[in-house]
C-alpha positions, 0 to 999 in steps of 0.5 A: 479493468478501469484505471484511476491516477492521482496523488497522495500524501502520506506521513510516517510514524515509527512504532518501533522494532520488532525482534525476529530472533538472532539479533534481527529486528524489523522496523514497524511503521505506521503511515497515514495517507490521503489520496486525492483525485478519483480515489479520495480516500484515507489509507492506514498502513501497517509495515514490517521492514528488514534490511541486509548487511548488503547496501541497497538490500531489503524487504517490506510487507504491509496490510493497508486499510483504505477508505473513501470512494473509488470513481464515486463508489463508497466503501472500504478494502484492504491491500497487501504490500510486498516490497523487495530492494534487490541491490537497489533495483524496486519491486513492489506488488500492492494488491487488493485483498480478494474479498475485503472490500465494503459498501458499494465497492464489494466484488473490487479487485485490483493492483496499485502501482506507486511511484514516487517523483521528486518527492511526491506520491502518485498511485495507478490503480487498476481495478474492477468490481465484479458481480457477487 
């Protein structure tokens, strides 16, 4: 497996509510990213959002498009996001969609890490491209 790290802007757009029956609603975001370093690359985000009664409590999906080059490599590919809050306590799995990727980056997988430091962005991305 191959490591890149970098940073990433990342602006937010609420696209509105979602009704989930009952009285529930998730949020529908959309953000538009750029990451920077050894993935130069644009990133559109789609995500679903809900929260509890309890403080600190919550939960997100999302599906991400991300395109650029990777290590010098074009292409595109597709992640899924899955995001819980357990009473304050992050979880996140951000991983490639097996099969997604295009151009050069066909055969990548790999998993993202995103931590967010003083209000900047940063990724780790654990990839590698396999053969056919």
């Amino acid at each position: 497996m191959a490591q890149v790290k970098g940073e990433f802007d990342v602006k937010r757009n609420p696209e509105g509510g979602l009704d989930l029956g009952g009285g529930a609603v998730a949020g529908h975001f959309r953000f538009d990213k750029q990451f920077h370093g050894a993935l130069d690359a644009t990133g559109i985000v789609h995500m679903l959002a809900v929260g509890t009664q309890v403080d600190g409590s919550a939960a997100y999906v999302a599906v991400e498009r991300i395109d650029g080059t990777l290590d010098g490599l074009r292409g595109a590919f597709l992640t899924q996001h899955n995001g819980t809050l357990d009473r304050g306590v992050p979880t996140l799995s951000l991983t490639v969609v097996p099969d997604s990727a295009t151009g050069e980056l066909e055969g990548l997988r790999g998993r993202m890490q995103i931590d967010i430091v003083e209000g900047k962005h940063y990724y780790t991305f654990d990839y590698e491209i396999a053969e056919g």
